[in-house]
VEXLUM-827235 format. One record per residue (C-alpha): x, y, z; residue in one letter; residue number from 1. Coordinates in steps of 0.1 Angstrom, whole numbers, plus 5000, padded with zeros to 4 digits. Layout:
REM residues N
px,py,pz,type,seq
X,Y,Z,A,NUM $
...
REM end
This chain:
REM residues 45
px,py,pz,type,seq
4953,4834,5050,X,1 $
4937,4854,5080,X,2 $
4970,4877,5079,X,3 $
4960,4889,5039,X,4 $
4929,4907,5056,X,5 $
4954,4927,5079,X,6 $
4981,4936,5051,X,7 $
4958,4964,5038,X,8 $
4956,4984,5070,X,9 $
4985,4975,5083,X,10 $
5005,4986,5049,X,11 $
4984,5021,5051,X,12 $
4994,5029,5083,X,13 $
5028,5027,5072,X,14 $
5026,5044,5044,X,15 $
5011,5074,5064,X,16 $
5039,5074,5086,X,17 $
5064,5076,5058,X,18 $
5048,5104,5043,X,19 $
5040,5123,5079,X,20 $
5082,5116,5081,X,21 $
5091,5122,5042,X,22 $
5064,5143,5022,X,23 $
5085,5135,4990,X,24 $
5078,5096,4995,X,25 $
5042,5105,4987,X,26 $
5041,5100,4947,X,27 $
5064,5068,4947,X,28 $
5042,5051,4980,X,29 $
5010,5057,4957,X,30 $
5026,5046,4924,X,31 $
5031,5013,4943,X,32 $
4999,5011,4958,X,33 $
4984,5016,4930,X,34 $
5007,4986,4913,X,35 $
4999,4963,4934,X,36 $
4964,4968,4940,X,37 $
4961,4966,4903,X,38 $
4982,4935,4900,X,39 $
4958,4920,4929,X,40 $
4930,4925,4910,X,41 $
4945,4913,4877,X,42 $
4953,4881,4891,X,43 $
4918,4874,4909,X,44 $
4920,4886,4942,X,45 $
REM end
């Protein structure tokens, strides 16, 4: 599971490269970040 640790930085730095590329991307890559870190913490993470 060490990869899970990594996911997080690894998905942010993505994420600011999308919107650095596409500023429209910005509302829909926070809409999903904010989806899954709320599923995350609904199911216990």
């Amino acid at each position: 599971m060490q990869y899970i640790q990594h996911l997080g930085p690894v998905a942010a730095l993505i994420a600011g490269v999308l919107i650095l590329i596409m500023p429209k991307l910005l509302n829909y890559i926070i809409a999903l970040y904010l989806i899954i870190t709320g599923l995350a913490g609904l199911l216990g993470r």
